[in-house]
N, C-alpha and C positions, 0 to 999 in steps of 0.2 A: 567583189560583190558589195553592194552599197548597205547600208542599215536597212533603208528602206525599201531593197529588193528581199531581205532577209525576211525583214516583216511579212514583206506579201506572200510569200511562200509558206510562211507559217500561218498566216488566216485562209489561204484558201487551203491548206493541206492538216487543218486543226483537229480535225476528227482522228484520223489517223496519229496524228502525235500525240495526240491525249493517250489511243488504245496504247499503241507499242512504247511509250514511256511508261517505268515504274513513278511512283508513288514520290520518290526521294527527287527525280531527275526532274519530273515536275513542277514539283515545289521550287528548286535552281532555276528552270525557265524562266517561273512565276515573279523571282525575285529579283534575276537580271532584267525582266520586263519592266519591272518599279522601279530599277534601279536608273534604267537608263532613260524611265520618262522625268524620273527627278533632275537626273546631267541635262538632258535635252532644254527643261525647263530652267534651269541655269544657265543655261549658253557654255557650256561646255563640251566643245567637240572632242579635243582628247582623253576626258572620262567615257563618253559615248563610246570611244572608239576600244575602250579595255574592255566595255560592259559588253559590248558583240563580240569579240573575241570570247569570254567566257561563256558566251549565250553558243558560242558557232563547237566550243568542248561539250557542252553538257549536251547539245544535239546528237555528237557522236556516237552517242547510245542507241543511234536510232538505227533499223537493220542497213544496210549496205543498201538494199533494194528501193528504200525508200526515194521517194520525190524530193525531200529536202535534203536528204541525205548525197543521194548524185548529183544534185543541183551545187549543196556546198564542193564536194570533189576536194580538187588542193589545196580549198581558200581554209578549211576549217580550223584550221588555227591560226591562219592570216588577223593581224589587228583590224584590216579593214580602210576602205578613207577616212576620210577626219570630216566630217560631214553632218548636220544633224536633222534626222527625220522629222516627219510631222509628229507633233501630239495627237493629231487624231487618229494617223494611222497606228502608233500606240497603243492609244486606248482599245481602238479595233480589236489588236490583236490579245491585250489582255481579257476584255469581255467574253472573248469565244473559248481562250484556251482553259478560263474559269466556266464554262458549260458543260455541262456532260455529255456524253457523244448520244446522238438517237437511238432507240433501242430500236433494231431493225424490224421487229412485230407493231410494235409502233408505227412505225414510218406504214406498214403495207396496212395496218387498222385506219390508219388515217387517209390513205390514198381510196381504198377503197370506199371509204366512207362519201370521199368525197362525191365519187362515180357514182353512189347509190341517191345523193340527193339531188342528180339529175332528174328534172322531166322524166318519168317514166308512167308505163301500162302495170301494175298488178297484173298477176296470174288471171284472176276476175274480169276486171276489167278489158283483159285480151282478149278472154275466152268470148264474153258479149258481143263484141266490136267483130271479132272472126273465129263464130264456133266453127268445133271443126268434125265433119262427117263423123260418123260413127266408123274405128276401125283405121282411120286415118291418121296420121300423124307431119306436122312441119318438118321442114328439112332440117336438122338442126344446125347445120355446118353454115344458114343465112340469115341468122338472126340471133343475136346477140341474149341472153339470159342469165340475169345477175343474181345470185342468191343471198337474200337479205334475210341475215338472223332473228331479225324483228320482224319481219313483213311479208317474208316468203319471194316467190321466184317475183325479178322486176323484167320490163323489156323497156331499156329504153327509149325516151318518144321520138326522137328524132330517126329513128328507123321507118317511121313508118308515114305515111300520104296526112294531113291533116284532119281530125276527127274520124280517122279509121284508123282499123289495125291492117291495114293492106302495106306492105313495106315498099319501099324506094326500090324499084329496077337494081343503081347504082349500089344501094346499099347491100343488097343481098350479094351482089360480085363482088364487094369489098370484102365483106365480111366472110368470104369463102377464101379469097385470098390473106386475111388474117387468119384463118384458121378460128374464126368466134367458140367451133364447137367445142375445140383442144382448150382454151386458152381468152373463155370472153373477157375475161376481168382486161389483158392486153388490149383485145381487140377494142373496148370501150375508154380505155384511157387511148387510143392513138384519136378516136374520132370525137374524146373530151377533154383533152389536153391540145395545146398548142404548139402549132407544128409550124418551124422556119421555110420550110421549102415552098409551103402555100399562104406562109402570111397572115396566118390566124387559125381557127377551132376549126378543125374539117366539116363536123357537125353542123357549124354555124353557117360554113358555104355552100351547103346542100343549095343548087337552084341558083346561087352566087357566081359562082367558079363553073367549069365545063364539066360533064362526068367524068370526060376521060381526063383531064387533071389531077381529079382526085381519083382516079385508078392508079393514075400515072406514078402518083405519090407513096400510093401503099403498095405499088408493086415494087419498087426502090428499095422501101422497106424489109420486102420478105427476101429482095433478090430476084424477083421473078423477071424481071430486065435484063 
């Protein structure tokens, strides 16, 4: 394993080495990290090549299970080639591993955040667009409703016909097959997030793409194919 496969395993698997490394093992990371962009920055491939070797012991620590860990395998205590990485993949990897890992409430305050500054109807503003009989009630299982701790219930606008509250045909069989009732916050990130299989924002192909495309897509999803 080269320095600079070393590297990349360690920035794309950085969150995790920060949790499961102690405090002491870190700070070793930290220093072989310096250590060998100072060698690198000299031209010194057989310094480079002791400083991953001690960087490939102090990983040791890391569980058995881990991704860097089964990646290193037999080499970890191999000196390694004589080789010298980029600086900037370096620096990479010290930037991240000096970050603190996302606090996972975090990460879902932020996602959802983001899905509530969608286009959306207010409760209000639905009710106007399509009050609804007395005694009656929507299905709730085809149409999406976000609850916003500031603002109260939203529905997002892309669900629904332009300047009504009438929803998309498509979008009410999508969002049965997301299961929107169980689980909207899901259901609103698949059709506000971006999606490889169609190429862009599902929400944003409404009328772009075929309906059955985007059936085609969220039933993939749930498995229903």
């Amino acid at each position: 394993m080269t320095s600079e496969e070393l590297l990349g395993l360690l920035e794309s698997h950085w969150t995790t080495v920060i949790t499961e490394l102690g405090d002491d093992d870190l700070g070793q990371v930290a220093d072989a990290l310096r250590a060998m962009r100072e060698e690198t920055a000299a031209g010194n491939p057989a310094a480079v090549a002791r400083t991953v070797r001690r960087l490939k012991r102090t990983l040791s620590a890391l569980p058995p299970d881990h991704p860097v860990a089964q990646a290193l395998g037999g080499h970890r205590y191999a000196a390694g080639t004589r080789e010298l990485p980029r600086l900037t993949t370096i620096d990479a990897v010290i930037d991240v591993l000096g970050t603190p890992p996302p606090d996972p409430a975090e990460l879902l305050r932020s996602a959802r955040r983001r899905l509530l500054d969608a286009p959306a109807l207010t409760e209000a503003e639905h009710a106007a667009l399509a009050p609804t009989p007395s005694g009656a009630s929507e299905r709730p299982a085809e149409l999406i409703r976000l609850r916003d701790p500031d603002h109260g219930i939203r529905y997002p606008r892309f669900q629904f016909r332009p300047g009504t509250a009438e929803p998309l045909p498509v979008v009410r069989r999508i969002n049965v097959l997301l299961r929107a009732d169980r689980d909207p916050w899901g259901a609103a990130d698949w059709w506000l997030g971006g999606n490889r299989w169609l190429g862009g924002v599902p929400a944003e192909l409404l009328g772009i793409l075929p309906d059955d495309a985007l059936e085609r897509a969220a039933a993939e999803l749930v498995g229903a194919y």
